[in-house]
C-alpha positions in Angstrom: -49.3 8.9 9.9 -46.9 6.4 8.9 -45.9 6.5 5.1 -44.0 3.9 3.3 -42.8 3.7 0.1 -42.0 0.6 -1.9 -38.7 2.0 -3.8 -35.3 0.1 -5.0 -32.1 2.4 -5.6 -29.2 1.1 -7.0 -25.8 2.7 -6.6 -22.0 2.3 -7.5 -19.7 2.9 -6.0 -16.1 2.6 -7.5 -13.0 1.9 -6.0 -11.6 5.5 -6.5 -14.2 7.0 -4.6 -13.2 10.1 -2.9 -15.5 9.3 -0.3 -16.2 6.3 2.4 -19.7 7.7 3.4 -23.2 7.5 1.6 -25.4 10.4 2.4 -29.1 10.5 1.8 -31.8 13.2 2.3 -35.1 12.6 1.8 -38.1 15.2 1.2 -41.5 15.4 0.4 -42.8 17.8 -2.7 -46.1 18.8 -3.8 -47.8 21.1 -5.6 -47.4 23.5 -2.7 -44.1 23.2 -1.1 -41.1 21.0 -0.4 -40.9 19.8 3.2 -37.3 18.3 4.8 -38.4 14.6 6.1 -34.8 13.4 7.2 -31.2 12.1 6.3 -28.4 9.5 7.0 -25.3 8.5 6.3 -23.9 5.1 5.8 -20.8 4.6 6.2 -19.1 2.3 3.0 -17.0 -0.1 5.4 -19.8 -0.7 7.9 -21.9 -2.3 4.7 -18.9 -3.7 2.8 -16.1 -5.1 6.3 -14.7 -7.5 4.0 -13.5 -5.0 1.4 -14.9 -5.3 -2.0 -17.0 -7.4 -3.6 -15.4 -9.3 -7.2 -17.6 -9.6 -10.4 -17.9 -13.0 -10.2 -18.6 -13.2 -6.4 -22.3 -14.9 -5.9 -23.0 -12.5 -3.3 -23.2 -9.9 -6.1 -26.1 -12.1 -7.8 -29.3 -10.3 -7.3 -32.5 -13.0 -6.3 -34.6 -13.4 -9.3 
């Protein structure tokens, strides 16, 4: 079995943020129980090596 899901998250993350890691844990729920599929962590400079990104930068500009 190989699921895949087709699913967008969007997340801010402001310059006073007390951490430089992004941490997600994903699981699967049903009816009958919750089951532990997996994690990561991301690591906000790995992402972002230039520093941050200004309002009016392009590369902020989502594709239509």
């Amino acid at each position: 079995m190989n699921p895949s899901w087709n699913a967008t998250f969007d997340v801010s993350i402001g310059q006073g943020c007390a951490s430089e890691v992004i941490e997600a844990v994903c699981w699967d729920r049903d009816r009958f129980r919750k089951e532990y599929l997996g994690e990561f962590c991301l690591n906000i400079y790995e992402l972002f090596p230039d520093g941050p990104l200004g309002l009016t930068d392009p590369a902020n500009e989502v594709p239509d």
